[in-house]
N, C-alpha and C positions, 0 to 999 in steps of 0.2 A: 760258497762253493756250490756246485749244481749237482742236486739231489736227486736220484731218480724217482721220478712220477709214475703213478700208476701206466703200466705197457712200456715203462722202462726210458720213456724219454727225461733226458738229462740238461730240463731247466729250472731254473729256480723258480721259489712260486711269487717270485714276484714277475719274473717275465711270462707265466701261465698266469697270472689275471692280468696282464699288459697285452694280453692276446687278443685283439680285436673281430669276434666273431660275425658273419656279417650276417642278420636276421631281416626279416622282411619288417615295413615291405620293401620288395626289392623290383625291377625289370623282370618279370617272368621272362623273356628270352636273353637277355645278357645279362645278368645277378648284378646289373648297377644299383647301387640301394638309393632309394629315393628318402626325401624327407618322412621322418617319422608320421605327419599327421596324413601323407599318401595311403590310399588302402592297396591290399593285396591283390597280387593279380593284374595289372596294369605294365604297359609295355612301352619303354621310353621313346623318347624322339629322335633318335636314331637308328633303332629298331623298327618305326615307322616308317621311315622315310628309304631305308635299307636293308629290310626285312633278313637275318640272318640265314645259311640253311641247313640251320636245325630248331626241332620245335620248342625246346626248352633250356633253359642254362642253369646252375645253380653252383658258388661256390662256397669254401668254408668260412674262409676268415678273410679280412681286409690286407692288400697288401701293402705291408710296413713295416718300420724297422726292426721291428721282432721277427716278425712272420717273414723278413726277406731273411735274417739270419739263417732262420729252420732251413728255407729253399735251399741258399748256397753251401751250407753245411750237407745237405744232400747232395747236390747236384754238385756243386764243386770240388769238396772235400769225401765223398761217398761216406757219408756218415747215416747210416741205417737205422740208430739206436730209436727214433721218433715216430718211425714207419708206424708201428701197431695205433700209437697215439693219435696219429694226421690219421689214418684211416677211419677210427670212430670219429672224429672232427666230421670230415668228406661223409661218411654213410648219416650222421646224422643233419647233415645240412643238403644232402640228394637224397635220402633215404627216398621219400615219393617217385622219383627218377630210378633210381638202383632199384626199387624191390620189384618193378615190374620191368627191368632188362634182362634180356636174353646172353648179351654180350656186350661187355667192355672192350673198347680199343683203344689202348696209349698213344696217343702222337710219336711216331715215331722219331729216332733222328739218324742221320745220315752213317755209313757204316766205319767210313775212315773217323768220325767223331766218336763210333763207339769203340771202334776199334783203341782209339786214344783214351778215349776215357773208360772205357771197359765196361760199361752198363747206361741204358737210359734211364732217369730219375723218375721217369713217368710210369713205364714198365713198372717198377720196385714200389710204386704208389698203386698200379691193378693189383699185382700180386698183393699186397699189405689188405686190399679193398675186399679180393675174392676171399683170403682167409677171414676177414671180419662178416660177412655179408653169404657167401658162398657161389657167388655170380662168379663162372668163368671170364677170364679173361683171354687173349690172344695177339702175341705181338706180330704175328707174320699177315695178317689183312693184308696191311697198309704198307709202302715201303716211300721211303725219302729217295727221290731219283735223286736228285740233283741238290751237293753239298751248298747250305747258303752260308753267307757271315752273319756272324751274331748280330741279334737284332737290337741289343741295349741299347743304344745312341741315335737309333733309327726313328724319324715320324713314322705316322700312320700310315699315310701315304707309301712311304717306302718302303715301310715294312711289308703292305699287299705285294708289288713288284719283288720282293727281293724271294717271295714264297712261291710266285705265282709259276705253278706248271710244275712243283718241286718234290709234289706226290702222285703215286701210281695205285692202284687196284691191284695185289696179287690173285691169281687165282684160286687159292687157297678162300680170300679174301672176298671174290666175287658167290662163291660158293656158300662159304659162312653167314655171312650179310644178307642177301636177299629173303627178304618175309621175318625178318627178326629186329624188335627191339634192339637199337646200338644206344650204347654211351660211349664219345667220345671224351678221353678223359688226356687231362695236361696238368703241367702244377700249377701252372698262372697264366691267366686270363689280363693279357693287356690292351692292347687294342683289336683283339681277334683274327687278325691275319691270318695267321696261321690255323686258329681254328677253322676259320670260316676257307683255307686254300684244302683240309682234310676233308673239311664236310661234305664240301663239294664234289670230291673224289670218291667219297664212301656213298651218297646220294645213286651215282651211277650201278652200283650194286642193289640199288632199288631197295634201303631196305624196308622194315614197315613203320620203324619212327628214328629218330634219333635226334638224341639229345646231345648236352654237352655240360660234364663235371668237372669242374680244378679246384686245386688245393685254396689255391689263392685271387685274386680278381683285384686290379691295380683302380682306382678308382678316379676317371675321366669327368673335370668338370662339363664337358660338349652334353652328355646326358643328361636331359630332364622329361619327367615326367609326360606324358599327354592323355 
């Protein structure tokens, strides 16, 4: 049966050490983890060749069949009980990221999907992050113009096109952002489209760094080291 863990998340402990944390060294700009005998610090070959824009990445755990269950029990099912848990996860795997941000920004999602689903899982991952850490967070920056289809089935390629132009600057947004540390924050880190279509858009608010945190990071063999 699933026992509650310390912060109340309800897994057993065998799938809490089936948790694959992802520790360096890893891609300092995309948290692809390199082979163990790479040193820290170092930026893979597609971060080279396609320089992300933002200046840092870091996520918590690998994504896998454990770690996809937690996501879709969140985001699927609105299962909240794990939040406090994924947050110490997140702040101790960006903590160097988070302790010097000014502001957290969720990826946003589109309003008829939240309308539908009734909350974003990314939001409910700032909040969880600001009550562990105390860095405000703010979901009204950023907004999703334009509703896309889900991207599970999509290459890489497509999924840049299917993002692309899909986010806007609120003024609230352009306001907040300029001269201030951002983390850009998501639950999962797959091929970055998506991040990299926010970053893009929150960059135009000028602001003085930003980064990028998710729960999770899908791990692409195309990455290797250089």
């Amino acid at each position: 049966s699933h026992q509650p863990l310390p912060g109340n998340a309800r897994f057993t402990a065998e799938e809490f050490s089936a948790l694959a944390m992802l520790t360096a060294p890893y891609c300092d700009q995309c948290a692809i983890p390199f082979d163990p005998i790479e040193e820290n610090g170092l930026v893979c070959g597609a971060c080279l060749a396609d320089p992300p824009p933002w200046n840092k990445a870091r996520s918590a755990l690998l994504y896998d069949d454990t770690s996809s269950q937690l996501i879709l029990s969140l985001k699927r099912r609105g299962q909240r009980f794990g939040l406090k848990v994924f947050s110490r996860f997140i702040a101790d795997a960006a903590g160097d990221l988070i302790d010097s941000a000014d502001l957290i920004i969720p990826v946003p999602i589109h309003y008829h999907r939240l309308t539908a689903r009734g909350f974003n899982q990314a939001g409910w991952l700032a909040s969880a992050i600001r009550a562990e850490t105390g860095i405000p967070y703010d979901e009204f920056c950023l907004k999703r113009t334009r509703a896309t289809p889900s991207q599970g089935r999509m290459t890489a390629r497509q999924r840049q096109r299917n993002v692309s132009g899909a986010f806007s600057l609120t003024e609230r947004g352009r306001d907040r952002i300029y001269g201030k540390r951002i983390i850009l924050l998501d639950d999962v880190y797959t091929t970055g489209a998506t991040l990299r279509a926010c970053a893009r858009t929150l960059q135009r608010a000028k602001p003085a760094n930003l980064d990028v945190v998710t729960f999770a990071r899908v791990v692409a063999p195309a990455n290797s080291p250089i």
